[in-house]
N, C-alpha and C positions, 0 to 999 in steps of 0.2 A: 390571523392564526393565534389558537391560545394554548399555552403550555397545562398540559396534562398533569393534572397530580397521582401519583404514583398509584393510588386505590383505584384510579380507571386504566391500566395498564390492562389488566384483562381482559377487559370489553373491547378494547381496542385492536386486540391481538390478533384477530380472525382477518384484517387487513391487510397486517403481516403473516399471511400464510406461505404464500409463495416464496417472498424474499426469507423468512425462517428456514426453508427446507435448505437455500445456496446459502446462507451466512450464521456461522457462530453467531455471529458481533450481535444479531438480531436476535436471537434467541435469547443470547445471556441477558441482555438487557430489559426483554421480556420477564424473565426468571427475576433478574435484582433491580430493580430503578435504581442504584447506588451508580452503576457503570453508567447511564445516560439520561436522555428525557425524551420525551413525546410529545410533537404540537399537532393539535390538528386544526382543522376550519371553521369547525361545530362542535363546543361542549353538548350539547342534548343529541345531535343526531352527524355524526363527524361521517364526512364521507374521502376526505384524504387526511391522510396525514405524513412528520416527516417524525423520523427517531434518528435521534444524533446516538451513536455509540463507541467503542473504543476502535474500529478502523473504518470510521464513515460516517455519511450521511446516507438516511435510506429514504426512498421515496416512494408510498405504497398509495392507494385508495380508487377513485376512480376520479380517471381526468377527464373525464367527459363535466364536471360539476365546475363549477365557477373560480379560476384558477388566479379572482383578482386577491395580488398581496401574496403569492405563497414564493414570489423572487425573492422581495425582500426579506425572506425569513433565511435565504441563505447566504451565506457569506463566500465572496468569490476566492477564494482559496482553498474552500471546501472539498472532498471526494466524493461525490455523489453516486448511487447505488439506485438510481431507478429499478422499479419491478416494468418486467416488460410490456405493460400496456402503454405504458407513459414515451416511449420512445419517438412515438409519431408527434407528438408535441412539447418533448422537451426542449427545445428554442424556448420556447414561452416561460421558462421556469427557470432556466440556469441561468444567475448573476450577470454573468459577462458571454458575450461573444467569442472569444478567446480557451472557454472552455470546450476540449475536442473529445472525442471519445476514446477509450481505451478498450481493445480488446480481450480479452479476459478470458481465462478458464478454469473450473474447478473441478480437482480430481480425487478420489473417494477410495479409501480401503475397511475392509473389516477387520478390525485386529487381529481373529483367526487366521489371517491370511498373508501378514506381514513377514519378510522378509529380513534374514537377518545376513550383515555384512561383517569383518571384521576387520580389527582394527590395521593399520598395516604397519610392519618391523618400522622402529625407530619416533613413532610415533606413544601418545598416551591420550588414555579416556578418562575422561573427569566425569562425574555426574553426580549434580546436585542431591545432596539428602532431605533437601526441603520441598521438591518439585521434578518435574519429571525430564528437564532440558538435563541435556549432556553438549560436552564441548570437547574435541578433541587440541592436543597441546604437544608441540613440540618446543623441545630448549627453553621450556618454560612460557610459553607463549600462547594461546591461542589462535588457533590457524581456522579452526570450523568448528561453528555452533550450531546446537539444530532449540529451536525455541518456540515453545506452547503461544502462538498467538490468542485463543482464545479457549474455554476449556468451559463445557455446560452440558447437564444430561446425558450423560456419559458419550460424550462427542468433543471430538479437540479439533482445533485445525493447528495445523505445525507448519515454522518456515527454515528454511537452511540458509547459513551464509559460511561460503569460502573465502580465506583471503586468495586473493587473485595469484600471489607466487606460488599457491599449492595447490592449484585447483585440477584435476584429471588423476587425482593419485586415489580418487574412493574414497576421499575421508568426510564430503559430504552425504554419501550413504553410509555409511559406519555411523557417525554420527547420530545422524537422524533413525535409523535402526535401533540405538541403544536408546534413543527417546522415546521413541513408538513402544518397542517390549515396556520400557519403564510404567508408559501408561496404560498399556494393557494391564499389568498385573493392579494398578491403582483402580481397575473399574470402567476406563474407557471402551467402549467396543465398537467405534466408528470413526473412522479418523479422516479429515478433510484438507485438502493441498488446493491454493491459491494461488496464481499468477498472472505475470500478462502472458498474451497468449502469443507475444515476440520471446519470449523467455525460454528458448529449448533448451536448457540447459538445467531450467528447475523441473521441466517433465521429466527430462529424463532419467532427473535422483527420482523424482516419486516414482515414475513408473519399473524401475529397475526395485526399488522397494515393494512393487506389488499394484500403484496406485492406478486406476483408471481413470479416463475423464468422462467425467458425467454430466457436463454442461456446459457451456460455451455463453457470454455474455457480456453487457456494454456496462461498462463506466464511464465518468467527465469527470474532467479536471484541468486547471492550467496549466499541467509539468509535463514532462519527455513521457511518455508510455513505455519506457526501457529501465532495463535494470543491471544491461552487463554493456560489454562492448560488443559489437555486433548482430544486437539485439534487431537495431532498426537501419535501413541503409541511407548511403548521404546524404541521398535528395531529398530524403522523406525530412532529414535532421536539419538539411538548409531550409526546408519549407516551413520548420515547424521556430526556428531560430528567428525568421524573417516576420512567421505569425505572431509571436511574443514580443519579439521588438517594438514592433505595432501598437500593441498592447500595454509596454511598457511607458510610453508615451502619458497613459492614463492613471495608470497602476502600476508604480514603480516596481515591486517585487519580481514582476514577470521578465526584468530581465536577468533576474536568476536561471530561472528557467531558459533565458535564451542564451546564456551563458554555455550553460549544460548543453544546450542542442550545436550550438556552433564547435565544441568539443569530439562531439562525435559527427560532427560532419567530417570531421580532418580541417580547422580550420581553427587552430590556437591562439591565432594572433586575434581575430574576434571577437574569441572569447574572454579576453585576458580586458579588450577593448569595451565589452559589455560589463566585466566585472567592475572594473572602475568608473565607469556611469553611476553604476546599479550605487558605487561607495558614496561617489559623490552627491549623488540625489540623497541621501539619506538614511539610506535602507536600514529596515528595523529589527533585520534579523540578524541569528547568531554568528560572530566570527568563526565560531567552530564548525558551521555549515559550507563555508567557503572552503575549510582546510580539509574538511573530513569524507567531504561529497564524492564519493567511486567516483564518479568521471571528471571534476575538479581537481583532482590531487592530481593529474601529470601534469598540470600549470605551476606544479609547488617552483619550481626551477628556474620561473622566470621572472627575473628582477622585478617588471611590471606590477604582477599579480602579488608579487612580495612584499611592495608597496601599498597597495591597494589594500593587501590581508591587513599591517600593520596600522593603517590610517583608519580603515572599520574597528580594530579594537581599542585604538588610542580615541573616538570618536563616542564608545558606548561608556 
C-alpha cells in the first residue's frame, strides 16, 4: 500500500462514492487532507484503497483485486467502515480475529424539517458562540450536550450524550434541537445521526427530532457494540467477554474490552478480575479510561478496582 499525496485525493474519490453518501468523516476528508490520509494499492492505477479519518477507517475499491498486504496496513484496534462489497471477504483483511461486527444505522433530517424541544423548568441552555453544540446545565453542571461530530458541504452529523442521572426528562432533545436550528441558520441543510443499531435510545432522540433512518450497515472492531446499559443482553455480553479474554492472551488491550463486557453481563467481580490483569500485564492506556468509561464507573466502589485504578497511575 502507498500513502497518497494530498493532490491525488481527487482522482481517488469516485472510490469513495458510496461510503461519501453514509459518512461525513469521508467526505470531509475528501474536501481537506488536513483531517486524514489515503493509501491505496496502486499509485498509477489504484483499485482499492483505505482513508483513515476523524471517526474511522474506511475501506472502499474492489475486492475482487489482489488483497496481498492491505492487513497489515491496518492496525488492530482500528474501527473499520467497509463499503458493502468488501463484506463477503472481509476475514481476509481485518488485523485480528477478534474483530466482530457492529450493527449500525444512519439516520437523516433536512433542516427544514427539524424539530424543536424546549428546555424544561429548572434547567439552562448554554450554547457555544464559536460553534453550533449546545449543552444543557443544571447547578452549574453539565448534564447533556449535543455535539457536531463532523461538519462538510453543508451537511453535519450531530451525537447527544446524557448523564445517566438525568436521562428521560427531554434534555437530550432540547439540547440537540438548539444544535440543529443553531446549524441551520449557519448554512447547514442536511443533518446526519449515527449509531449502533443496539442503541434505542439515541433513535429515539433523533427521531422524535424529526430523523429517519435511511440505512442500516456493518462495522468491525474489537470493543462491546453498546453504548448504554441495556443496549445488548447477558449472553451476548458473556460471549462477547469470553471472545476478548481469548484475545487478550495475545493482545493485551482487549481485556479492557472484556472488562466492559463482563460489566454488563451482571458479572462485576470478572470484571474488577479482568481489570487487574489488563494492570498488571502493562496496559498502555489511559488511567482515565478505566475511571471515566459509562459501564466501568459502577466498579468505582470496589476496593479491588481502587487498587488496580491506583497501581495504572502510579505505573504511567
Amino acid at each position: 500500500m502507498f500513502k497518497l499525496e494530498p493532490d491525488g485525493f481527487a482522482a481517488i474519490a469516485p472510490l469513495f462514492d458510496n461510503l461519501s453518501l453514509r459518512h461525513g468523516s469521508v467526505r470531509a476528508v475528501l474536501r481537506d487532507p488536513s483531517l486524514g490520509d489515503i493509501w491505496v494499492d496502486d499509485l498509477a492505477s489504484p483499485r482499492h484503497a483505505i482513508l483513515r479519518g476523524p471517526e474511522g477507517l474506511y475501506l472502499a475499491g474492489d475486492p475482487r483485486s489482489d488483497l496481498g498486504g492491505l492487513a497489515d496496513e491496518i492496525e488492530d484496534w482500528e474501527y473499520v467502515y467497509p463499503d458493502d462489497p468488501w463484506l463477503p471477504v472481509i476475514g481476509e483483511v481485518l488485523p485480528n480475529r477478534f474483530m466482530i461486527a457492529h450493527d449500525r444505522v444512519r439516520l437523516a433530517l433536512d433542516a427544514s424539517r427539524a424539530r424543536s424541544f424546549a428546555v424544561p423548568d429548572g434547567f439552562e441552555l448554554v450554547a457555544d458562540s464559536q460553534s453550533v453544540e449546545a449543552s444543557i446545565t443544571h447547578a452549574g453542571e453539565v448534564v447533556s450536550r449535543c455535539s457536531v461530530d463532523m461538519a462538510v458541504d453543508g451537511y453535519a452529523e450531530f451525537g447527544v450524550w446524557t448523564h445517566p442521572d438525568y436521562r428521560g426528562r427531554g434534555l437530550a432533545k432540547a439540547a440537540a434541537a438548539a444544535s440543529l436550528r443553531r446549524a441551520g441558520e449557519q448554512g447547514v441543510s442536511t443533518f446526519g445521526w449515527h449509531c449502533h443499531a443496539s442503541n434505542g435510545r439515541s433513535q429515539a432522540v433523533a427521531m422524535a427530532l424529526g430523523f429517519a433512518v435511511t440505512d442500516r450497515y456493518l462495522a468491525f472492531s474489537a470493543r462491546v457494540p453498546a453504548e448504554n446499559d441495556g443496549d445488548l443482553d447477558a449472553v451476548y455480553c458473556r460471549e462477547l467477554a469470553a471472545t476478548f479474554e481469548a484475545g487478550a492472551r495475545d493482545i493485551v488491550w482487549l481485556d479492557f474490552h472484556a472488562a466492559v463486557a463482563w460489566v454488563l453481563a451482571g458479572e462485576p467481580g470478572k470484571a474488577v478480575t479482568t481489570v487487574e490483569r489488563l494492570v498488571e500485564r502493562g496496559w498502555w492506556g489511559k488511567t482515565e479510561w478505566l475511571e471515566e468509561h459509562w459501564a466501568l464507573e459502577r466498579l468505582k466502589a470496589d476496593p479491588r478496582f481502587q487498587g488496580a485504578v491506583r497501581a495504572h497511575r502510579a505505573a504511567r
